[in-house]
PQR file with spaces between the fields and no chain letter, atoms N, CA, C, O and H, PARSE charges and radii, in Angstrom:
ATOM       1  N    UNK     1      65.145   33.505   47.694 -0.4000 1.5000
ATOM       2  CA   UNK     1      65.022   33.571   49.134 -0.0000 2.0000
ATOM       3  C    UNK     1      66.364   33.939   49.767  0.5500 1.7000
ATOM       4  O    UNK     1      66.218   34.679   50.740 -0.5500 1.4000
ATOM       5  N    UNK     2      67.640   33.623   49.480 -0.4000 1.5000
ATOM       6  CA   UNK     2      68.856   33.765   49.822 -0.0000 2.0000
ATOM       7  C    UNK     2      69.212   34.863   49.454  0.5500 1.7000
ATOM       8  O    UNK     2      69.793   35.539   50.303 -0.5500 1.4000
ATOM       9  H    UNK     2      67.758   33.022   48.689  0.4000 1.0000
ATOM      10  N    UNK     3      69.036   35.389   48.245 -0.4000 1.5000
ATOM      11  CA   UNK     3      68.924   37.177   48.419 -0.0000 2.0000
ATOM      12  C    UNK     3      68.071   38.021   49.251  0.5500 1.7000
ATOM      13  O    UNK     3      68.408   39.048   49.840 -0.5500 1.4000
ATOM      14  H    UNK     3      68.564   34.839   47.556  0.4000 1.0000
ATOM      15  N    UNK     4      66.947   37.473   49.228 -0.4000 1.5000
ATOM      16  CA   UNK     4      66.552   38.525   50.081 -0.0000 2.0000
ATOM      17  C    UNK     4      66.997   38.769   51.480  0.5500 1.7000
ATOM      18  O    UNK     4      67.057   39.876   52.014 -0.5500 1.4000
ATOM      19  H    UNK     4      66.673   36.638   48.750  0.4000 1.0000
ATOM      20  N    UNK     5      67.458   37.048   52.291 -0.4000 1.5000
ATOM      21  CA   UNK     5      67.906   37.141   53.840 -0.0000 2.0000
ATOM      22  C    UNK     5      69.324   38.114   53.551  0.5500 1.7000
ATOM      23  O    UNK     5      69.701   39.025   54.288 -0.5500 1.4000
ATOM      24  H    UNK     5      67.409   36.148   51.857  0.4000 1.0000
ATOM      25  N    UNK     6      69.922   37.710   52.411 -0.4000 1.5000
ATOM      26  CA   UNK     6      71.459   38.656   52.191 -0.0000 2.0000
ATOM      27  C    UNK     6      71.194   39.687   52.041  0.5500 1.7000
ATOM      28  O    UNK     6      72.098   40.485   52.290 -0.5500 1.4000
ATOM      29  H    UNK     6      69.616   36.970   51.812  0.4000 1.0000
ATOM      30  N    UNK     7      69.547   40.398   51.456 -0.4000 1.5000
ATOM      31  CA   UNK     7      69.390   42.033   51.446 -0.0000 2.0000
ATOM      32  C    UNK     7      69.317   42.679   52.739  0.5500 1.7000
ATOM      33  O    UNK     7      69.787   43.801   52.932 -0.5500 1.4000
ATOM      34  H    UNK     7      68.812   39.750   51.254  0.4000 1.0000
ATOM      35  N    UNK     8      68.682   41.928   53.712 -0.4000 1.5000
ATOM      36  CA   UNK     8      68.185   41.842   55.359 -0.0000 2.0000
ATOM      37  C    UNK     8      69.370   42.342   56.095  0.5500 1.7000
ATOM      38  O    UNK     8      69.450   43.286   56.881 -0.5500 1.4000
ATOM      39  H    UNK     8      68.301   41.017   53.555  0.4000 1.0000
ATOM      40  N    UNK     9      70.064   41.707   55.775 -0.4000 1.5000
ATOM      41  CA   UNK     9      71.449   41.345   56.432 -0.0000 2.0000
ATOM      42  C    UNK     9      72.393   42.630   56.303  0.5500 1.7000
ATOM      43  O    UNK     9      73.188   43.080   57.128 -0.5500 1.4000
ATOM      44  H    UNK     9      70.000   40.940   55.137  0.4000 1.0000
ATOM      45  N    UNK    10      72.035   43.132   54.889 -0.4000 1.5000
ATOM      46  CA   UNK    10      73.102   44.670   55.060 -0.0000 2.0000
ATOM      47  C    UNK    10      71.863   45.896   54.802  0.5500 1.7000
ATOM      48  O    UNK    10      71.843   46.763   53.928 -0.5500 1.4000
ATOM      49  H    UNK    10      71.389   42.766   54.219  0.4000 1.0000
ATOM      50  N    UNK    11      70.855   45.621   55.899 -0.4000 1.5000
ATOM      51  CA   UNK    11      70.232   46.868   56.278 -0.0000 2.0000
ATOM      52  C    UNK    11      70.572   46.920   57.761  0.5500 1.7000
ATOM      53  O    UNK    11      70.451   45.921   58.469 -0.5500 1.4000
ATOM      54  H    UNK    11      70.872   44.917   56.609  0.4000 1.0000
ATOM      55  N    UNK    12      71.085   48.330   58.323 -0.4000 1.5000
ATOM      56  CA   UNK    12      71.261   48.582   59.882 -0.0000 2.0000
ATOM      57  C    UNK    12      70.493   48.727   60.825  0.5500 1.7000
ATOM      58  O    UNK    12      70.953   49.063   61.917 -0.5500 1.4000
ATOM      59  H    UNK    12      71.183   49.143   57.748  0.4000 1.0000
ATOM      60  N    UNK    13      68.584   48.429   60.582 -0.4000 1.5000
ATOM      61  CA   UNK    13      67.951   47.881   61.438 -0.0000 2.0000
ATOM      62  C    UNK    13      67.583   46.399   62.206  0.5500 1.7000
ATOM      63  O    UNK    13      67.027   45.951   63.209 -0.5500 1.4000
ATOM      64  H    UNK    13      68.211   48.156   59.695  0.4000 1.0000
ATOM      65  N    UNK    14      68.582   45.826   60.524 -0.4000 1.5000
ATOM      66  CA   UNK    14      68.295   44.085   60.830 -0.0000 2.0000
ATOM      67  C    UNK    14      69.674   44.096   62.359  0.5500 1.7000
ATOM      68  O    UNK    14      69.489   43.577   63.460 -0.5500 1.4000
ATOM      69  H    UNK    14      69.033   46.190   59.710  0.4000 1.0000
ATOM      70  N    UNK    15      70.687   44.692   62.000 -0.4000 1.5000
ATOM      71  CA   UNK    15      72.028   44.517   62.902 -0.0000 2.0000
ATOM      72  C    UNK    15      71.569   45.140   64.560  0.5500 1.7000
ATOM      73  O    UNK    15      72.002   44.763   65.649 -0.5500 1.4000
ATOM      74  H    UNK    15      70.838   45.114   61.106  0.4000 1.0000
ATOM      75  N    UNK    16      70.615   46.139   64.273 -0.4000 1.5000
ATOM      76  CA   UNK    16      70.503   46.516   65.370 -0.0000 2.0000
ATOM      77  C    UNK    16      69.308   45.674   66.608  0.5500 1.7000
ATOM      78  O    UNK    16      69.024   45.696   67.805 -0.5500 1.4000
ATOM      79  H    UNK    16      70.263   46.445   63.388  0.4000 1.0000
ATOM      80  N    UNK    17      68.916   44.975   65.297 -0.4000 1.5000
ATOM      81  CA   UNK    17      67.749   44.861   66.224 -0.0000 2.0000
ATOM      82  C    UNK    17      68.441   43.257   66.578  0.5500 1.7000
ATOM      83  O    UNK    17      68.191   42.948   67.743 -0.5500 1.4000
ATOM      84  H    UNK    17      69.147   44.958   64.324  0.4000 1.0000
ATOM      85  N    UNK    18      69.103   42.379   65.959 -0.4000 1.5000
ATOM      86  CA   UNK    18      69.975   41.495   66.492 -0.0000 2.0000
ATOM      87  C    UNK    18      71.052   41.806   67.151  0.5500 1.7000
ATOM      88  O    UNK    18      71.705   40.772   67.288 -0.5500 1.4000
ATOM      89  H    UNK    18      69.305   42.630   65.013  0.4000 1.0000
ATOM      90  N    UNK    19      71.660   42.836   67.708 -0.4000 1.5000
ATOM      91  CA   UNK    19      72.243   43.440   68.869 -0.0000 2.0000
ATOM      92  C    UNK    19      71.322   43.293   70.115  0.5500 1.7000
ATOM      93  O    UNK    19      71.631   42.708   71.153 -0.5500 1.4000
ATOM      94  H    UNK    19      71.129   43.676   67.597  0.4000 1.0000
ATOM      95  N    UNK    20      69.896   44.045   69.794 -0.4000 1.5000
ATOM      96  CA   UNK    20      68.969   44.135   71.036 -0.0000 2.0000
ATOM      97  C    UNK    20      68.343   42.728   71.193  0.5500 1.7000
ATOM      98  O    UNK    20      68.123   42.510   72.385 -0.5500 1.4000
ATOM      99  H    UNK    20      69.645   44.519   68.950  0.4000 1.0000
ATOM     100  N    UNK    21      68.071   41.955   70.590 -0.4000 1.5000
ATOM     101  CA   UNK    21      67.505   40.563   71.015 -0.0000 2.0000
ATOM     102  C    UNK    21      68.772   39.524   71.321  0.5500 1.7000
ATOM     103  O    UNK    21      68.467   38.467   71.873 -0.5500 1.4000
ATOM     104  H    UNK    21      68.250   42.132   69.622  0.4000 1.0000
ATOM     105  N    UNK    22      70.090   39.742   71.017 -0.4000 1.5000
ATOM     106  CA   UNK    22      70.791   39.034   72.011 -0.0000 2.0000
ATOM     107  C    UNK    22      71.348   39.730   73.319  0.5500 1.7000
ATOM     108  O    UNK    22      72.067   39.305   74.223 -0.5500 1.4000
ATOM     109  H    UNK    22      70.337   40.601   70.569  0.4000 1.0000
ATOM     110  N    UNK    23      70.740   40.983   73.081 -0.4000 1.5000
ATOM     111  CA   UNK    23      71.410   41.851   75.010 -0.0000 2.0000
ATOM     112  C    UNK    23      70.140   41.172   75.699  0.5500 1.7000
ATOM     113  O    UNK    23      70.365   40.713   76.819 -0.5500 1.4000
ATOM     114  H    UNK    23      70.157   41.329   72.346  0.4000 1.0000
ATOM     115  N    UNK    24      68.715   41.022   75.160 -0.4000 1.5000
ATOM     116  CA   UNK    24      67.901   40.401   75.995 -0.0000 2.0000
ATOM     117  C    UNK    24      68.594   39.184   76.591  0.5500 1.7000
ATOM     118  O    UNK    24      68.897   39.324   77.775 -0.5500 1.4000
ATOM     119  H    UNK    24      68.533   41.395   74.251  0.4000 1.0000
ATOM     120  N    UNK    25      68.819   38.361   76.195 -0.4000 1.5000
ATOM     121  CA   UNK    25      68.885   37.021   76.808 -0.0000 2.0000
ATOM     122  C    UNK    25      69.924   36.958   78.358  0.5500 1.7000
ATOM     123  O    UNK    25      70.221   35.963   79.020 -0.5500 1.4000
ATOM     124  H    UNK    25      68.573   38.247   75.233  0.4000 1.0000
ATOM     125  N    UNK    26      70.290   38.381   78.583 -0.4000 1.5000
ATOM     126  CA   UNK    26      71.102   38.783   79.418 -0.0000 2.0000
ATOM     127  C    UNK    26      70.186   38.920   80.668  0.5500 1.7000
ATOM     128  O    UNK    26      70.803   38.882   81.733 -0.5500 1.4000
ATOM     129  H    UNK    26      70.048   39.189   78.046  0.4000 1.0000
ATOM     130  N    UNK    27      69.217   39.028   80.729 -0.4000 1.5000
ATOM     131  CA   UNK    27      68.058   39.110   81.947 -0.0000 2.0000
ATOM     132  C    UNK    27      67.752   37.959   82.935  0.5500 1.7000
ATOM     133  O    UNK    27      67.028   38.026   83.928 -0.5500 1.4000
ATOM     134  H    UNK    27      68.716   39.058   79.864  0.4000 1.0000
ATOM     135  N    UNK    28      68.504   36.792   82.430 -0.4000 1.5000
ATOM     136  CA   UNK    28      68.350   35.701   83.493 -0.0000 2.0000
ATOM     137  C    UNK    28      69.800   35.647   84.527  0.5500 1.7000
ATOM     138  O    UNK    28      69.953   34.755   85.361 -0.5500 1.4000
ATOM     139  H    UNK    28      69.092   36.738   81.623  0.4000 1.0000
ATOM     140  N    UNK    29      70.669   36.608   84.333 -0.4000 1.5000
ATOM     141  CA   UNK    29      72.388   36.786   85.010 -0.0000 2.0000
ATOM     142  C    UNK    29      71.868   37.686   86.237  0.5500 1.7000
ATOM     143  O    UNK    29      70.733   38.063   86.527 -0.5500 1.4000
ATOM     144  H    UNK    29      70.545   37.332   83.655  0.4000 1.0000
ATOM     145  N    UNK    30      72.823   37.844   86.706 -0.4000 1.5000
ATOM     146  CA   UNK    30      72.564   38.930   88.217 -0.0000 2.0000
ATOM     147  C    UNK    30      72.014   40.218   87.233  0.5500 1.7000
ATOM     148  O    UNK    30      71.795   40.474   86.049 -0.5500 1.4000
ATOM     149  H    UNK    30      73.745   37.539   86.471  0.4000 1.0000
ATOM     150  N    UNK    31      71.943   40.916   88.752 -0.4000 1.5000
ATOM     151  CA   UNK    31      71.747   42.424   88.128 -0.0000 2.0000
ATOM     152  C    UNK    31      72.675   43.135   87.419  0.5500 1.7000
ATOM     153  O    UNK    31      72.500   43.727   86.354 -0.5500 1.4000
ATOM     154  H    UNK    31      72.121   40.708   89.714  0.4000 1.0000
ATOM     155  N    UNK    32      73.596   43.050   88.021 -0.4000 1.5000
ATOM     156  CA   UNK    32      75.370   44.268   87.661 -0.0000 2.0000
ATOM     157  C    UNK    32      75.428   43.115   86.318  0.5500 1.7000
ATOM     158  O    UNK    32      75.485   43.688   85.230 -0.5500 1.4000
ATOM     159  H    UNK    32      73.738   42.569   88.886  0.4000 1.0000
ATOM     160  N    UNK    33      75.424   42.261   86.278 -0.4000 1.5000
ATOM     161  CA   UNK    33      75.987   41.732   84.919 -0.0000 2.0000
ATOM     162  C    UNK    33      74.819   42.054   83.697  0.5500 1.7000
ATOM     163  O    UNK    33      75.042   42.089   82.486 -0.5500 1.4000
ATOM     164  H    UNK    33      75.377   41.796   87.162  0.4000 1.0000
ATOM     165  N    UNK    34      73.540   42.271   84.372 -0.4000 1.5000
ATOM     166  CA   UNK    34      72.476   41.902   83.187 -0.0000 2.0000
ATOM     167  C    UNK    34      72.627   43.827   82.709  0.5500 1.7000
ATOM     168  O    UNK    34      72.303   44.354   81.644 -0.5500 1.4000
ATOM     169  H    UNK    34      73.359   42.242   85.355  0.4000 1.0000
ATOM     170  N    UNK    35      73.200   44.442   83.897 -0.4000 1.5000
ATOM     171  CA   UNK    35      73.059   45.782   83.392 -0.0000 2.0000
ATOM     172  C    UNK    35      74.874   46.164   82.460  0.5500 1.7000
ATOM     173  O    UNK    35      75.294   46.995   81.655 -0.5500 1.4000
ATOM     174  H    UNK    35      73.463   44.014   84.761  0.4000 1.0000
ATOM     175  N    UNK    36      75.387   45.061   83.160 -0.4000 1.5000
ATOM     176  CA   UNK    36      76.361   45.519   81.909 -0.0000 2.0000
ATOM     177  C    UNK    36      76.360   45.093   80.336  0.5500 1.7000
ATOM     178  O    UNK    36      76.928   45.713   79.436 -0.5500 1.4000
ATOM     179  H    UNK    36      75.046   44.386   83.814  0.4000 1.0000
ATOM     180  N    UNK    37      75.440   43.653   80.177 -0.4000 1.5000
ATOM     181  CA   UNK    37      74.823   43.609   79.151 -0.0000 2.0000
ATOM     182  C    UNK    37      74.459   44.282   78.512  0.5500 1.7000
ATOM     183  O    UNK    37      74.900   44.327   77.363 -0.5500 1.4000
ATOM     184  H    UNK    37      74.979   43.149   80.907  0.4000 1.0000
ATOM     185  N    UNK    38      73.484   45.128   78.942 -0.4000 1.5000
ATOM     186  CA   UNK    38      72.335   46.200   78.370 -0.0000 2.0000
ATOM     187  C    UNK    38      73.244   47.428   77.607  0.5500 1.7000
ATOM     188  O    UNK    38      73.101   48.032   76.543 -0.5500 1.4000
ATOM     189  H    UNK    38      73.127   45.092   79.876  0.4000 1.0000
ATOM     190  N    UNK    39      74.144   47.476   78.583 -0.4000 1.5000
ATOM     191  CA   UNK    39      74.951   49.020   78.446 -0.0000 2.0000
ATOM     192  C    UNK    39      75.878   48.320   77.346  0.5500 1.7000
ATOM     193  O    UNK    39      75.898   49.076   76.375 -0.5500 1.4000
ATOM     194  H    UNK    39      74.260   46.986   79.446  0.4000 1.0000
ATOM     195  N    UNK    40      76.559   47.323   77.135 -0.4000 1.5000
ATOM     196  CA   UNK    40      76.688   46.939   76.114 -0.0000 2.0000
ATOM     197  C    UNK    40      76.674   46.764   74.695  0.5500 1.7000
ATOM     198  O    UNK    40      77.410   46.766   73.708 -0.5500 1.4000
ATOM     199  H    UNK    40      76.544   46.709   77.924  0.4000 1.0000
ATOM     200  N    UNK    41      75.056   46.556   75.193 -0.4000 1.5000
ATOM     201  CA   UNK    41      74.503   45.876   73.649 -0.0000 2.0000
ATOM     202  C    UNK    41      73.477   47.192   73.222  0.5500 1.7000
ATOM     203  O    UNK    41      72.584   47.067   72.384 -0.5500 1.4000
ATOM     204  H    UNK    41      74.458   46.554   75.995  0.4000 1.0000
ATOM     205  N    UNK    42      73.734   48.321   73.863 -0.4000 1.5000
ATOM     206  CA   UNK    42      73.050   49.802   73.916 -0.0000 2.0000
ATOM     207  C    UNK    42      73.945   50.304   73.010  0.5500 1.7000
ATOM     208  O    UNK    42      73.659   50.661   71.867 -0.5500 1.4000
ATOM     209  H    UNK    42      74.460   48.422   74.543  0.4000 1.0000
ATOM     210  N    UNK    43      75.336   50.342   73.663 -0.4000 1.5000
ATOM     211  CA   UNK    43      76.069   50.854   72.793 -0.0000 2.0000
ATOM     212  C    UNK    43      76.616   50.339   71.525  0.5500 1.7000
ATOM     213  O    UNK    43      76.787   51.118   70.588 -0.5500 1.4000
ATOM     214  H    UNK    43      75.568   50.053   74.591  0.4000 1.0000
ATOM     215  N    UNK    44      76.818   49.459   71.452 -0.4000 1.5000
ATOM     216  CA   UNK    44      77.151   48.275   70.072 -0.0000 2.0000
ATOM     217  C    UNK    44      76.187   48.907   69.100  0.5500 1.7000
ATOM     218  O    UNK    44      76.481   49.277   67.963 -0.5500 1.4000
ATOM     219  H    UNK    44      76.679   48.825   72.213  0.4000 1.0000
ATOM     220  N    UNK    45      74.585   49.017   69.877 -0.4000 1.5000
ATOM     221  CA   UNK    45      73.288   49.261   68.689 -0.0000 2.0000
ATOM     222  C    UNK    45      73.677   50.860   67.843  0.5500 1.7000
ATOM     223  O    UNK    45      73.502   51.082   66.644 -0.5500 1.4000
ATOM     224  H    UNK    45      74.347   48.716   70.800  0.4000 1.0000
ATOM     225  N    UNK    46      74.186   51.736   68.781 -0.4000 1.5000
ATOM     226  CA   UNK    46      74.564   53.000   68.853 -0.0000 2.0000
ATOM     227  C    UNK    46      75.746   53.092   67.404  0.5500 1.7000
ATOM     228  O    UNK    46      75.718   53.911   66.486 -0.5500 1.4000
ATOM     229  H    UNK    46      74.327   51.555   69.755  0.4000 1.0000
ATOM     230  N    UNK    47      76.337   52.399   67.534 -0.4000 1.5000
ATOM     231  CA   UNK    47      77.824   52.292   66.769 -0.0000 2.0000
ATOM     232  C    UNK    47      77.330   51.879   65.574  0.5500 1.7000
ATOM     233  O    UNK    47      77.525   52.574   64.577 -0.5500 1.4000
ATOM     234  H    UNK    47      76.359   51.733   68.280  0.4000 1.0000
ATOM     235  N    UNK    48      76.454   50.413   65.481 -0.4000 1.5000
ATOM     236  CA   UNK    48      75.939   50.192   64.230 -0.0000 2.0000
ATOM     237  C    UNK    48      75.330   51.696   63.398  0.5500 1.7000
ATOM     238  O    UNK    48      75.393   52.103   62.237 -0.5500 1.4000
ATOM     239  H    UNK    48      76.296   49.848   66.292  0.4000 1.0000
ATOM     240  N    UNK    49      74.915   52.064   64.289 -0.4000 1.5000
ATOM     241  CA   UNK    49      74.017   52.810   63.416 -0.0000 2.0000
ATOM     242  C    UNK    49      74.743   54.423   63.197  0.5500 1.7000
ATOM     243  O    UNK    49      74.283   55.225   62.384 -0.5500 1.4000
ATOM     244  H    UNK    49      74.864   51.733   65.231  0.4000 1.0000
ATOM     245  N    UNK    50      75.808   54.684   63.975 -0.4000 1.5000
ATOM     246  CA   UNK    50      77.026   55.604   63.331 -0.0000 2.0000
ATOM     247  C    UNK    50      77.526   54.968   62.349  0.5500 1.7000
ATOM     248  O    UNK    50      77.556   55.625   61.309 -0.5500 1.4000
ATOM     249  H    UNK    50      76.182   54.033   64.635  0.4000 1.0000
ATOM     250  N    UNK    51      78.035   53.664   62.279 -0.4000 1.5000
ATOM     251  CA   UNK    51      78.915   52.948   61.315 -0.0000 2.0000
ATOM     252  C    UNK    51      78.451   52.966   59.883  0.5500 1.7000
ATOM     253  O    UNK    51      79.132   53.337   58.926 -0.5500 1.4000
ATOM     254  H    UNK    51      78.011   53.130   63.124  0.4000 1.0000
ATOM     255  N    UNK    52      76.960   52.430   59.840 -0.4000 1.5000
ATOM     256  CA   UNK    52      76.644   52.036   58.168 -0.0000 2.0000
ATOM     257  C    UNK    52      75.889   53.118   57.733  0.5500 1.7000
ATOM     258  O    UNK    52      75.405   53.970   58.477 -0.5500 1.4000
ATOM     259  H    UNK    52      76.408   52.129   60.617  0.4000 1.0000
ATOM     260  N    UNK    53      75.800   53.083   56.640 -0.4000 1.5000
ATOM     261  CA   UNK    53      74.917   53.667   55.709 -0.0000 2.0000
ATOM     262  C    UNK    53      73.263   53.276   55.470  0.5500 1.7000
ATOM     263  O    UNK    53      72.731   52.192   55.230 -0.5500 1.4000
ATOM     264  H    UNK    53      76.193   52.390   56.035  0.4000 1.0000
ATOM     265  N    UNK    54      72.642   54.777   55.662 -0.4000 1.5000
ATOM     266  CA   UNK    54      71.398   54.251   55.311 -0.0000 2.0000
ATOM     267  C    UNK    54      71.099   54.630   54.206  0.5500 1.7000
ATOM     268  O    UNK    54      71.394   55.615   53.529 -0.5500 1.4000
ATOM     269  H    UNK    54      73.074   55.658   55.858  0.4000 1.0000
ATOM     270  N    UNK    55      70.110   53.239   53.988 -0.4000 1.5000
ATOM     271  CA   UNK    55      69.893   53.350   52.324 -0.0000 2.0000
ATOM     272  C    UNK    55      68.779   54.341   51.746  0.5500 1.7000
ATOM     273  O    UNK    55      67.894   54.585   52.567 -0.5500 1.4000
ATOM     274  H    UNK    55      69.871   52.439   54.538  0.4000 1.0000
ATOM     275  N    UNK    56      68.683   54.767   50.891 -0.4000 1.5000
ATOM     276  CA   UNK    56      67.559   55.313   50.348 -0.0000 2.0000
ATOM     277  C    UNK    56      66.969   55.055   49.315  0.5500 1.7000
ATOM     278  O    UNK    56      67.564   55.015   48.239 -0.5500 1.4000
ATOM     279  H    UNK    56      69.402   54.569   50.224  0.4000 1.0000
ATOM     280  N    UNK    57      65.359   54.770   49.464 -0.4000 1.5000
ATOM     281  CA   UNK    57      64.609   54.367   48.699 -0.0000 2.0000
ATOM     282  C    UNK    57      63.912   55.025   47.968  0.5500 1.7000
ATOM     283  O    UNK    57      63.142   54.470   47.184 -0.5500 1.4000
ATOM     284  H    UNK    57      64.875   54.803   50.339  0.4000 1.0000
């Protein structure tokens, strides 16, 4: 079981998509802040997915 969460963990959809479910929690702040969140955690998702390698199966 601990391998597999550690296989999870270095694929760049698991990173991205835990980028986008903590920019959510940004929706209860004002507006200008919840949108600098977004733009944020938009771009962070962006970078992950320049940064790593995808694997091939």
């Amino acid at each position: 079981m601990k391998n597999r969460i550690l296989d999870r963990f270095r694929e760049p959809s698991t990173w991205r998509g835990l980028v986008m479910l903590l920019t959510s929690f940004g929706v209860t702040l004002s507006p200008d802040a919840m949108e600098s969140i977004v733009a944020a955690g938009t771009g962070l998702a962006g970078l992950i997915g320049m940064i790593t390698k995808d694997s091939v199966q």
